[in-house]
C-alpha positions as a printed NumPy array, in Angstrom:
array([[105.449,  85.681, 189.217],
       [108.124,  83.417, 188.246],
       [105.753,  81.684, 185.041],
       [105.219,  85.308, 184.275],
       [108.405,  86.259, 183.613],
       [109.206,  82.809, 181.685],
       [106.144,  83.937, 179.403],
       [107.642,  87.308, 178.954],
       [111.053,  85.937, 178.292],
       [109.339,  83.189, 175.572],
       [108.028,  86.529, 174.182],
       [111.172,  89.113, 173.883],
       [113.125,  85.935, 172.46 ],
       [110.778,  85.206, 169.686],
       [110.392,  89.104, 168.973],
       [114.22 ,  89.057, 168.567],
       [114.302,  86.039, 166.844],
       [111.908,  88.254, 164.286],
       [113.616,  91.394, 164.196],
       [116.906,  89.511, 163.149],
       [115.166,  88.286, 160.072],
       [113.563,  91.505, 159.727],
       [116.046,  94.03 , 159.683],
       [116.965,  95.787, 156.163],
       [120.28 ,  94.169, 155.61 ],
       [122.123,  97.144, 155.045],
       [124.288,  96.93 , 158.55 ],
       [125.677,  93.543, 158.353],
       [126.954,  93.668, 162.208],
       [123.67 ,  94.834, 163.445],
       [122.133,  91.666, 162.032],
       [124.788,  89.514, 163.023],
       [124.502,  91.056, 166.855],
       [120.435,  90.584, 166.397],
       [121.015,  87.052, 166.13 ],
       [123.704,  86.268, 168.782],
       [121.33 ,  88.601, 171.111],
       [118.243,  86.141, 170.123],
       [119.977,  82.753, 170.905],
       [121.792,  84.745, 173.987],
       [117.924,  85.237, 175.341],
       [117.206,  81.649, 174.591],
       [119.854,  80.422, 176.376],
       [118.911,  82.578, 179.693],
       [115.543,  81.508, 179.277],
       [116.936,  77.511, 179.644],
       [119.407,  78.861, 182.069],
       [116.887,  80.609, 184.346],
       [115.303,  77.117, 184.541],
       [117.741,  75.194, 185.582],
       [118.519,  77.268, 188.501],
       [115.543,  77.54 , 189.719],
       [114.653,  81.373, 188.796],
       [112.106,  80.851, 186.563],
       [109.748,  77.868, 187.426],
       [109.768,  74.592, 185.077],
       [108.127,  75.401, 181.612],
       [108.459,  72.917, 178.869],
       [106.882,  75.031, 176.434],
       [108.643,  77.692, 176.732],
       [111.751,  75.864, 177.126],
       [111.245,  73.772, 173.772],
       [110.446,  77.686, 172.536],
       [114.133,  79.159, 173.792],
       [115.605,  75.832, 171.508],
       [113.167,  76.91 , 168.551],
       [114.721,  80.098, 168.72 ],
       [118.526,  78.956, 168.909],
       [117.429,  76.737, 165.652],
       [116.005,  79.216, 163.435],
       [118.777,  81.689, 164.974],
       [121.01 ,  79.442, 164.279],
       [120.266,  78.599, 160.92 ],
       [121.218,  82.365, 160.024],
       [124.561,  82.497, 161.358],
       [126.212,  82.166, 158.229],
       [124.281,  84.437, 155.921],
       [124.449,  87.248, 158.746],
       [128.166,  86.503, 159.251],
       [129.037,  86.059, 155.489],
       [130.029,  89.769, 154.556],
       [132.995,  90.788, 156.516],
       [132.657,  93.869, 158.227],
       [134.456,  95.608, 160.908],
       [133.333,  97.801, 163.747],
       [135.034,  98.377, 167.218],
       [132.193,  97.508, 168.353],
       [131.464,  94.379, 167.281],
       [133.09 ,  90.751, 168.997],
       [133.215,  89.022, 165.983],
       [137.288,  88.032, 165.179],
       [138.491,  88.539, 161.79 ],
       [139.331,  84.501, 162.479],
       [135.965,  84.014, 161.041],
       [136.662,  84.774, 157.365],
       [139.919,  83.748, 157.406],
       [138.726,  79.663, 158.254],
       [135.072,  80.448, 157.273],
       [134.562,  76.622, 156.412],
       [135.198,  75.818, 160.211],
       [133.098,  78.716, 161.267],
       [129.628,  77.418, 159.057],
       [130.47 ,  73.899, 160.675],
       [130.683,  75.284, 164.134],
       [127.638,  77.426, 162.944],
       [125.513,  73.955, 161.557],
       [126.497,  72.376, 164.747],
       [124.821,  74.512, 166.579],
       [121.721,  74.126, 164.703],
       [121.883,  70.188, 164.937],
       [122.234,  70.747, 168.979],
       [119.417,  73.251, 169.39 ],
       [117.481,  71.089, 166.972],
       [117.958,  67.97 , 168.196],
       [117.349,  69.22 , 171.948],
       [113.995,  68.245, 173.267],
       [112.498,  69.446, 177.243],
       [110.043,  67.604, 178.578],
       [110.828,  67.344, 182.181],
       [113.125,  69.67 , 184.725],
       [115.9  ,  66.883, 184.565],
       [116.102,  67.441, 180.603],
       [116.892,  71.047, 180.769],
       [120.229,  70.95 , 182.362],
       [121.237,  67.878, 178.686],
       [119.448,  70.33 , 176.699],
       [121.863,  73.101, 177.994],
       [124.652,  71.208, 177.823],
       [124.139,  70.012, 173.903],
       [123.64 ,  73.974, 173.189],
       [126.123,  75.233, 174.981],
       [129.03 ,  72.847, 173.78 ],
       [128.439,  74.168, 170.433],
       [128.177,  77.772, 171.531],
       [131.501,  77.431, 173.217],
       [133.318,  75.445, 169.971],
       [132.863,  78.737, 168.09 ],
       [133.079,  81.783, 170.936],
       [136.389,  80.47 , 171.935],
       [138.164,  80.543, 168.376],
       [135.372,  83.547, 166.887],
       [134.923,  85.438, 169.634],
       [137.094,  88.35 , 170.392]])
């Protein structure tokens, strides 16, 4: 049960990973929360690993850091028009130091990229790269 639900996991995060790219353009935020929802669902995936919900899975592991890369990658084209909404957790910090947000942005990339599973004990390092640079930018971009 527990492989089945890592496969189905590997298969909603590349799916979102898709419909990020996908989507028309025309609602900026939409795209923007697309993306943050796709490396979000990568993340669980490694997260559901490490403690043990999920059973080990280095494929779909080295998937969920795929994902963050190419998710990644986007961040500053789906971030680069400044738009508003109430609903949205995206600080108006962004645009106003937008330099340090693509840096925090490539940095992320790097990490995901660079990350590589191959056993159980590399999941936890491979969390810990990703998340560092997830947490650089939520604290200062994230409302």
């Amino acid at each position: 049960m527990k492989k089945l639900t890592t496969l189905a996991a590997t298969a909603v995060i590349a799916g979102l990973g898709t419909i990020a790219l996908a989507d028309d353009h025309a609602d900026p935020i939409k795209m923007r929360q697309e993306t943050m929802k796709s490396i979000g669902g990568a993340m669980k995936v490694l997260s559901d690993m490490s403690k043990g919900n999920t059973d080990f899975d280095a494929a779909a592991a080295n998937a969920a850091l795929d994902t963050m890369t190419q998710a990644a990658e986007t961040i500053p084209t789906v971030f680069e028009t400044e738009a508003v909404d109430p609903e949205s957790d995206a600080s108006d910090d962004i645009w106003a130091n937008w330099d340090d947000f693509v840096t925090k942005a490539e940095a992320l990339h790097t990490a995901a990229m660079g990350a590589e599973v191959t056993d159980e004990a590399s999941v936890g390092a491979a969390m810990g790269a990703v998340g560092e640079a997830c947490a650089a930018c939520h604290k200062p971009y994230k409302l």
